[in-house]
TORDRENRO-774658 format. One line per 4 residues: number of its first residue (from 1); their letters; for each residue z, x, y of C-alpha. Coordinates in pm, 1 decimal, decimal comma, padded with zeros to 6 digits. Example, Ala and Ser with C-alpha at 12.3 -4.5 7.8 and 13.67 -1.06 7.14 Angstrom:
<nodes>
1	AS	00780,0/01230,0/-00450,0 ~ 00714,0/01367,0/-00106,0
</nodes>
This chain:
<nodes>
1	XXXX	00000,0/00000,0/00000,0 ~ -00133,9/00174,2/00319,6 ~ 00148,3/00183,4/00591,4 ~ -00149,1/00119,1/00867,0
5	XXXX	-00205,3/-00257,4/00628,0 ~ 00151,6/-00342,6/00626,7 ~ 00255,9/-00256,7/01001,6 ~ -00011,5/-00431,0/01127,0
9	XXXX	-00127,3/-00726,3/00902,1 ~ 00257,7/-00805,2/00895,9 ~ 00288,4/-01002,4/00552,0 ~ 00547,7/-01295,2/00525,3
13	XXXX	00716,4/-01449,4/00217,1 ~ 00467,9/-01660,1/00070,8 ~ 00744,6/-01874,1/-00120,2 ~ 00916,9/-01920,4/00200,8
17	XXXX	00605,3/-01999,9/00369,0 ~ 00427,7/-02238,6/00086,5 ~ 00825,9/-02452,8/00026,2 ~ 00920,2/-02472,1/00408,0
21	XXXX	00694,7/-02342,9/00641,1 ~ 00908,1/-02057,8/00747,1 ~ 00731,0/-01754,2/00826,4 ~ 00972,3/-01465,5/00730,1
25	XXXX	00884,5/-01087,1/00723,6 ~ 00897,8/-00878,4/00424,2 ~ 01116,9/-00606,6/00415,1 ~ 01087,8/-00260,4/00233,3
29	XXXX	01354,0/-00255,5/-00033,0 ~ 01302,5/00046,6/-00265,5 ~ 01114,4/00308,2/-00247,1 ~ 00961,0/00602,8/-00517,9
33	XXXX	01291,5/00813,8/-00573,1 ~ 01183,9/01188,8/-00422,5 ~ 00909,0/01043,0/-00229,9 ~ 01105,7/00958,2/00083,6
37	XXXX	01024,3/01262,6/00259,6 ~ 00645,8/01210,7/00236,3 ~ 00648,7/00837,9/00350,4 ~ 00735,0/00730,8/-00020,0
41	XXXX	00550,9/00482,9/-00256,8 ~ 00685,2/00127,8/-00197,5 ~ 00744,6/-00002,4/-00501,7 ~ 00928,2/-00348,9/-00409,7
45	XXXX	00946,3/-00579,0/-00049,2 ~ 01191,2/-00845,5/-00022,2 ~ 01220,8/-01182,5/00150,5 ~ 01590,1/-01107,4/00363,2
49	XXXX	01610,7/-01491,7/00433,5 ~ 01952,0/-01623,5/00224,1 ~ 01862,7/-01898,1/00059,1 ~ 01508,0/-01699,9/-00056,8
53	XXXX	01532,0/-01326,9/-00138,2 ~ 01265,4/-01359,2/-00340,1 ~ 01130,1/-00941,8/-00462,5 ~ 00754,1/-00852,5/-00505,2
57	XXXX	00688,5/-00598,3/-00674,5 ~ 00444,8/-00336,0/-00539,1 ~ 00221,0/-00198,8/-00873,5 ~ 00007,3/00109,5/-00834,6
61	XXXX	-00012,9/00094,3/-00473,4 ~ -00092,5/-00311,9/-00462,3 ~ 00184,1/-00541,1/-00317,8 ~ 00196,5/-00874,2/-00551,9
65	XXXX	00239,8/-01156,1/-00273,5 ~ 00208,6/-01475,9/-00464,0 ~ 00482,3/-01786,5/-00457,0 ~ 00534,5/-01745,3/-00832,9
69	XXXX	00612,2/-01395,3/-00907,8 ~ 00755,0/-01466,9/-01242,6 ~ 00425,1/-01653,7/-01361,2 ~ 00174,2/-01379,5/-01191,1
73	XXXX	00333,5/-01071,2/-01447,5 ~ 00332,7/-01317,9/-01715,3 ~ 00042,8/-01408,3/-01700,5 ~ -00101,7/-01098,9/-01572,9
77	XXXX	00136,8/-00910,3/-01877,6 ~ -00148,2/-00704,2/-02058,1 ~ -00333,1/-00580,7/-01765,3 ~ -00016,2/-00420,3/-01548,0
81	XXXX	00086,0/-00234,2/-01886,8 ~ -00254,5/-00147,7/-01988,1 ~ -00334,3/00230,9/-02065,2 ~ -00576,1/00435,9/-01811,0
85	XXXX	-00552,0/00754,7/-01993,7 ~ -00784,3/00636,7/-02244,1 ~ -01110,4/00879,5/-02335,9 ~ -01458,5/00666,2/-02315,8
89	XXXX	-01520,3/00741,3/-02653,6 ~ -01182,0/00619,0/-02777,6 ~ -01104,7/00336,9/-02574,2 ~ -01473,5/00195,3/-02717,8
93	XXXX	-01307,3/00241,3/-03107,0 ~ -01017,0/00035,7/-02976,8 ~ -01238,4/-00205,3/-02827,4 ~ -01443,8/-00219,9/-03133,1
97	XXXX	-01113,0/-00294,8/-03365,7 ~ -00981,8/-00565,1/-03116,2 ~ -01072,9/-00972,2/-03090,8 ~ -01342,0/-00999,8/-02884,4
101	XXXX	-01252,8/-01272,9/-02737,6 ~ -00856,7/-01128,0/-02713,7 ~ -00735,8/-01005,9/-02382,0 ~ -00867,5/-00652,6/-02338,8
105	XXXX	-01235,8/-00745,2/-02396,7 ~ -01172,9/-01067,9/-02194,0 ~ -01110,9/-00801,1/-01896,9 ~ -01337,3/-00560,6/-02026,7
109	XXXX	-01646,8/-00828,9/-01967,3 ~ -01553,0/-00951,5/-01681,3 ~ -01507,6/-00615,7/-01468,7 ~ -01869,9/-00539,3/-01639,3
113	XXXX	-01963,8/-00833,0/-01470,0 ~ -01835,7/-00815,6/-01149,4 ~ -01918,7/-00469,4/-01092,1 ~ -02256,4/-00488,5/-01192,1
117	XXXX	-02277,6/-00701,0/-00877,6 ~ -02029,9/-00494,7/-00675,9 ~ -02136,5/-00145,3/-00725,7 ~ -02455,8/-00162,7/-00941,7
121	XXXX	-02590,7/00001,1/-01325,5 ~ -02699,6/00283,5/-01232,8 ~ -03053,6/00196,8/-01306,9 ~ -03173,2/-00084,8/-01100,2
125	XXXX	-02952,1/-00118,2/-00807,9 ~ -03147,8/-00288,3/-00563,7 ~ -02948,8/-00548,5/-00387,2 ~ -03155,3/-00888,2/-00464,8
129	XXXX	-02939,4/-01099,3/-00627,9 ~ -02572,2/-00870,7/-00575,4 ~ -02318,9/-00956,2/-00379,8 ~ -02410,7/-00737,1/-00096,4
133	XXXX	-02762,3/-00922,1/-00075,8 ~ -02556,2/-01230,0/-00043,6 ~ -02261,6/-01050,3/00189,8 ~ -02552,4/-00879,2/00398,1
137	XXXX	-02750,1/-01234,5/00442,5 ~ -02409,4/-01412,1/00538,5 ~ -02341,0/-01136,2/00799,5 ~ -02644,7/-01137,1/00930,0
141	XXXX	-02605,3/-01508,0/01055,0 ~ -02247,6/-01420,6/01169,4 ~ -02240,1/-01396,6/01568,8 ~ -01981,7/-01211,5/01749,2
145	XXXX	-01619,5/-01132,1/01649,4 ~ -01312,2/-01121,2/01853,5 ~ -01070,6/-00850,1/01774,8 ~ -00886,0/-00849,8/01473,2
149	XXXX	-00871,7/-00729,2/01144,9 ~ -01094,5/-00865,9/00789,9 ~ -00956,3/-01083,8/00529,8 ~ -01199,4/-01044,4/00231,7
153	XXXX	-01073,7/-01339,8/-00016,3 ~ -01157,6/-01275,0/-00409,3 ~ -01219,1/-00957,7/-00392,6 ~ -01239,9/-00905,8/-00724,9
157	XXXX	-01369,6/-00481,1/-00821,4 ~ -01345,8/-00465,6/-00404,4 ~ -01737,0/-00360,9/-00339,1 ~ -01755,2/-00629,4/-00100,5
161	XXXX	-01443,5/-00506,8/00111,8 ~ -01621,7/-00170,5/00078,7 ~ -01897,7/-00285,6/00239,9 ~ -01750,7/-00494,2/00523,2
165	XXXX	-01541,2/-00177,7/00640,3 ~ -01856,6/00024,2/00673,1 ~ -02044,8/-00249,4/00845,8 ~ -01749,4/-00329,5/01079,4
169	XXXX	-01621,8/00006,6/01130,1 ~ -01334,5/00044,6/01259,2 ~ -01105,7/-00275,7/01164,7 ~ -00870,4/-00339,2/00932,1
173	XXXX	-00986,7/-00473,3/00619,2 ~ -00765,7/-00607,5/00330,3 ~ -00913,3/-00693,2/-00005,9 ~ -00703,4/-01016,8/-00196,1
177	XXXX	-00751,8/-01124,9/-00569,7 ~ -00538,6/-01262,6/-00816,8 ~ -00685,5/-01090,4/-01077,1 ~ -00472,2/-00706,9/-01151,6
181	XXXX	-00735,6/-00604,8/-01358,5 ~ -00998,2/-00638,8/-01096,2 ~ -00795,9/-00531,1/-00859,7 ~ -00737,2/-00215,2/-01018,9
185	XXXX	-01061,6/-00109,3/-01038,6 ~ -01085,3/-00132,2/-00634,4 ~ -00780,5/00030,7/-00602,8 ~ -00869,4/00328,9/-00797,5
189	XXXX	-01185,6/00399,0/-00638,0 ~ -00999,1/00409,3/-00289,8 ~ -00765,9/00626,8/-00385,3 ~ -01029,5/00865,4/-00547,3
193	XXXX	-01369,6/00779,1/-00364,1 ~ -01537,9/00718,5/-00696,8 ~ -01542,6/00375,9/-00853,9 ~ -01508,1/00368,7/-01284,0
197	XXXX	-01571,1/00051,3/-01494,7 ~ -01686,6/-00025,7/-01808,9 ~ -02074,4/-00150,9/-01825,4 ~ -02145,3/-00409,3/-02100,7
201	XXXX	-02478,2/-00319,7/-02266,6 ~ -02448,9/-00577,6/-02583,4 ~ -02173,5/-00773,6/-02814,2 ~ -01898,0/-00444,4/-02755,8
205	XXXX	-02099,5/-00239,7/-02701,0 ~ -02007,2/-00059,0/-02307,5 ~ -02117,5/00190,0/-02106,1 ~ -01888,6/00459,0/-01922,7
209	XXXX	-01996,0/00433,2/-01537,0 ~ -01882,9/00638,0/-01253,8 ~ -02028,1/00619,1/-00917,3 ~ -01938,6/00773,2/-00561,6
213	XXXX	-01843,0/00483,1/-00341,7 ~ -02142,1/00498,2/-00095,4 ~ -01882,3/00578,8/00242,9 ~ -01627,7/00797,1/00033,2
217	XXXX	-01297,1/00657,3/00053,7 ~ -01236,5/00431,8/00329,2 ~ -00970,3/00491,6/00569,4 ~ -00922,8/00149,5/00730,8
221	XXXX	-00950,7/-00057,9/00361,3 ~ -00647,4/-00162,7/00149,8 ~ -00605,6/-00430,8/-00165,4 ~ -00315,0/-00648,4/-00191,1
225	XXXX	-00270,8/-00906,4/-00505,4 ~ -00267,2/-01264,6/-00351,4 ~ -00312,3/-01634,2/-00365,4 ~ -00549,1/-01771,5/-00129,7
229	XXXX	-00407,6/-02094,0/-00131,2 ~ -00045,1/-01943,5/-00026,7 ~ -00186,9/-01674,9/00184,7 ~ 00135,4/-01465,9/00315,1
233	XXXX	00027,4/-01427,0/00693,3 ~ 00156,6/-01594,1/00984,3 ~ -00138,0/-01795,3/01141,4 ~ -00391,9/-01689,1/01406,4
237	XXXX	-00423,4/-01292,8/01229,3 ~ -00789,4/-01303,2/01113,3 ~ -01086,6/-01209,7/01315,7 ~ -01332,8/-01268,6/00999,6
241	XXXX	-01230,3/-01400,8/00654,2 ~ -01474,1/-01365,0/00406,0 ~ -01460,4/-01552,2/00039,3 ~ -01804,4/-01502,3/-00158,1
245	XXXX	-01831,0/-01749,0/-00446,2 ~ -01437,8/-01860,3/-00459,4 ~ -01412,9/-02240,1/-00412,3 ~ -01525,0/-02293,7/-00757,4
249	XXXX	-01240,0/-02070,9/-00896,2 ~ -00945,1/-02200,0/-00740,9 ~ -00677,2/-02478,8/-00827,6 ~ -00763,9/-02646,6/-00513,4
253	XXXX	-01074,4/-02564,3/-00283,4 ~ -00908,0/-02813,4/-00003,4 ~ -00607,2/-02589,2/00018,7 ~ -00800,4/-02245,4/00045,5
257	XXXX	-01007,0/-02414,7/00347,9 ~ -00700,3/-02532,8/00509,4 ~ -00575,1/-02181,7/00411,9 ~ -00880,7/-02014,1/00601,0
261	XXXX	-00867,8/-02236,4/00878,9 ~ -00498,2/-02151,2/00997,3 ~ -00564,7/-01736,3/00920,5 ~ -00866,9/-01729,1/01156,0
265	XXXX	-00825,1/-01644,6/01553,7 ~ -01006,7/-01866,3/01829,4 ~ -01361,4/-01721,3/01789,2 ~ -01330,4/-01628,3/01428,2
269	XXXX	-01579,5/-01656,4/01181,8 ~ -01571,0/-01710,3/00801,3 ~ -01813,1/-01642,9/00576,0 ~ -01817,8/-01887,7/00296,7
273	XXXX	-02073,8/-01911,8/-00012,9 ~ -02016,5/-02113,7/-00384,4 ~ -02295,9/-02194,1/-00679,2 ~ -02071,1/-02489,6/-00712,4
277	XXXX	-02025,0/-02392,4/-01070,7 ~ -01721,7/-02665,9/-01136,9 ~ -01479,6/-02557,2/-01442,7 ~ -01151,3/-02775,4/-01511,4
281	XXXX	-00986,6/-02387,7/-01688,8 ~ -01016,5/-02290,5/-01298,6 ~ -01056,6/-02661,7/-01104,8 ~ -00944,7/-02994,0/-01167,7
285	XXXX	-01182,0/-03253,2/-01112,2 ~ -01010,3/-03416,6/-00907,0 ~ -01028,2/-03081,6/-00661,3 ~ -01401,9/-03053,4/-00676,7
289	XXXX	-01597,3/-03078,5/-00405,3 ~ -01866,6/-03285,4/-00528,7 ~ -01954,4/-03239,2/-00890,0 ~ -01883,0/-03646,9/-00952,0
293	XXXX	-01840,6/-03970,2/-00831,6 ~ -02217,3/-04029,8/-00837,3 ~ -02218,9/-04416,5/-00713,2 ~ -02055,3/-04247,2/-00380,0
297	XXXX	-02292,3/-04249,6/-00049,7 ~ -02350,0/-03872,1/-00059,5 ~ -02417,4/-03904,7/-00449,5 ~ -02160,7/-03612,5/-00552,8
301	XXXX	-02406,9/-03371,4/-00371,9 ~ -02131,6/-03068,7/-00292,6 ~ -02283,0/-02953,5/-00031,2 ~ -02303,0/-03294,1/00178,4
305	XXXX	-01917,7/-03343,8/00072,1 ~ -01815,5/-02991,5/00204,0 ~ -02018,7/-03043,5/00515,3 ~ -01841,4/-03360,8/00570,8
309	XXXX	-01453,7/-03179,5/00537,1 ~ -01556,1/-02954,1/00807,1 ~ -01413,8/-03059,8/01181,3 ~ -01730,1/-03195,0/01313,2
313	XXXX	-01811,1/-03407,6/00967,0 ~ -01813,7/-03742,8/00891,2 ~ -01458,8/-03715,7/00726,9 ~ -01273,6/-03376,9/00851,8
317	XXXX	-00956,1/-03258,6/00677,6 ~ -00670,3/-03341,4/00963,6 ~ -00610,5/-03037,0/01139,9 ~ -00961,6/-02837,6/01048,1
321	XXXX	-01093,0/-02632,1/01353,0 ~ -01402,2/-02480,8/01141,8 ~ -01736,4/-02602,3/01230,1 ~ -02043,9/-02532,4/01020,7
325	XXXX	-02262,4/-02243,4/01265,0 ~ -02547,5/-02183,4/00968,0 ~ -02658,8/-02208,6/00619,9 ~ -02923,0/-02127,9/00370,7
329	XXXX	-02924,3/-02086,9/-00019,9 ~ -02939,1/-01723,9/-00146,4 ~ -03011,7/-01631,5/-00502,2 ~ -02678,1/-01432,7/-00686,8
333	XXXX	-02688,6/-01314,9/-01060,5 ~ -02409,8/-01248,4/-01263,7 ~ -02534,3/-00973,1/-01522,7 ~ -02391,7/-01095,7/-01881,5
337	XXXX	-02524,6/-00745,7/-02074,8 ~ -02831,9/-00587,4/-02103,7 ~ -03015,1/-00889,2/-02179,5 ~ -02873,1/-01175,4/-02037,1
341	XXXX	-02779,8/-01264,5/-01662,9 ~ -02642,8/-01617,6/-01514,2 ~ -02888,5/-01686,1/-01173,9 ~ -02714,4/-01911,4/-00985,3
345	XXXX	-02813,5/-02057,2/-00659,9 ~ -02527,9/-01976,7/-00408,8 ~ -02513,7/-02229,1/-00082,8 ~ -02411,4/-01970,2/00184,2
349	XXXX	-02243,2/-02065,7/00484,6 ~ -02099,8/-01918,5/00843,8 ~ -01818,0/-02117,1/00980,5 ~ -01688,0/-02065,5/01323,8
353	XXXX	-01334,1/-02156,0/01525,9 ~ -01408,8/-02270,3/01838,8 ~ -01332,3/-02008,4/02109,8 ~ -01111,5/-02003,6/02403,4
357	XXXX	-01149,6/-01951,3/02723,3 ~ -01046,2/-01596,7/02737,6 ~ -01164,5/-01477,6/02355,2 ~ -01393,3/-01193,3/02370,3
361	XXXX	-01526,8/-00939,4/02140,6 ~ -01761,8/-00698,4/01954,9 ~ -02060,6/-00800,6/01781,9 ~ -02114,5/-00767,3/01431,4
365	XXX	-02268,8/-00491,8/01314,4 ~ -02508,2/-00559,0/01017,7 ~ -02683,2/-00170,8/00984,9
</nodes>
């Protein structure tokens, strides 16, 4: 956890902010033993409110700032304990001899397919279809920003926070997932400038990668574990928050909206894109937006419904200051293995807080 992050970004207790509303500091608690004199690893922050004092834990340099601390390392169990001193060559027998559809190749696939899109195969790396074609499309319909730092929401293998530091150099720009595993990845490659992941090339069957990050590693970027429907910021701290292809993964797309709306500054700007892809593991129905109900007016279409919860639509969540400032459809591909790739059709969107009179900034830089 980067001291620069934590002084500035000034993270509150998410319980204490999802149960009441209150919007209380976390405090450094323990620290590395012998690593005081060099600023020290943080290993846990603390809510100091009485009737909280909640502890988050703070695992291989990534603060876990969810509500339910006890569920997140249950649930996250096998991926905080995992072993990283494993040869290629070794940790493919061990794959070989495990369930394929157990944990380990569960996260084993899906970092292959993430950062396939994130960081590329090493052998066609062209960015039609990646996340960066998408990120680099949004961005380049994004107008000016105020001051402020980057919130990049679902993170995942962090390629995308990557890229918004070197595009907006300069800010602040914190990577959130919920996923350790992912998250680990990203981390690593900051720390060491070169990003390492597993490539899936058939059944498991995987491919050692390791590739320079394209800026080295980047001073002004940090990831944090967290939930974006309990984000733990005050409100008002965003100048941008991005969140490619999340609404569709998330217990409640309403919540991470409302969530978005409140972290944004007058003038902000969120960059929003989702296939749509509706799963009841991730959504309930009853939380999509669209995906059903086709006897309604707008025929489940999800983009008309998510138009329509924006401030200026027919039926606006109470409260909601984004406003819909463009969209187009962009092609994204999720690469399965060697063979195989999902091609989904990814509705991207730039949604703006109206300004004040005295908000100002930069322009977004796009090279």
């Amino acid at each position: 956890m980067k001291a620069a992050h934590f002084k500035n970004l000034r993270p509150v207790c998410p319980r204490c902010r999802r149960e009441s509303g209150a919007l209380i500091a976390l405090e450094v608690v323990h620290v590395s033993p012998g690593a005081e004199s060099a600023g020290g690893r943080k290993e846990i922050l603390a809510c100091p409110a009485h009737g909280c004092r909640q502890e988050y834990p703070v695992i291989d340099g990534m603060p876990v700032l969810v509500p339910d601390v006890r569920g997140w390392v249950q649930a996250n169990e096998r991926d905080i304990l995992a072993r990283r001193d494993l040869s290629d060559e070794l940790g493919s027998l061990l794959g070989d001899c495990l369930d394929p559809a157990g944990p380990h190749n569960v996260t084993r696939h899906n970092v292959s397919a993430y950062a396939a899109s994130h960081y590329g195969t090493g052998t066609d790396d062209t960015e039609q279809g990646t996340v960066h074609g998408l990120l680099r499309a949004a961005m380049a319909m994004a107008g000016p920003l105020p001051p402020g730092p980057v919130l990049d929401l679902g993170c995942a293998v962090g390629g995308t926070s990557f890229h918004l530091a070197g595009a907006l150099e300069g800010r602040l720009v914190l990577g959130m997932d919920m996923g350790f595993g992912l998250l680990r990845v990203a981390h690593e490659a900051l720390e060491t400038g070169e990003v390492v992941y597993d490539l899936r090339m058939n059944g498991l069957v995987y491919r050692r990668c390791r590739r320079p990050l394209w800026q080295g590693p980047a001073g002004p970027v940090d990831f944090w574990v967290g939930d974006a429907s309990a984000l733990p910021f005050a409100p008002g701290g965003f100048a941008m928050v991005c969140a490619l292809n999340l609404l569709d993964c998330v217990h409640s797309p309403v919540e991470v909206l409302q969530q978005i709306d409140a972290a944004l500054v007058p003038g902000g700007v969120c960059l929003l894109a989702m296939p749509f892809d509706w799963s009841v593991s991730a959504t309930p129905v009853e939380g999509w937006i669209g995906g059903h109900s086709r006897r309604a007016g707008d025929g489940g279409c999800p983009v008309t419904r998510l138009r329509a919860i924006l401030a200026d639509g027919d039926w606006p969540l109470p409260g909601m200051r984004l406003r819909l400032a463009g969209a187009q459809t962009v092609p994204w591909a999720v690469r399965l293995h060697d063979r195989a790739e999902m091609l989904y059709q990814s509705e991207l969107m730039v949604l703006s807080v109206p300004a004040g009179p005295s908000d100002g900034g930069g322009a977004v830089d796009v090279a």
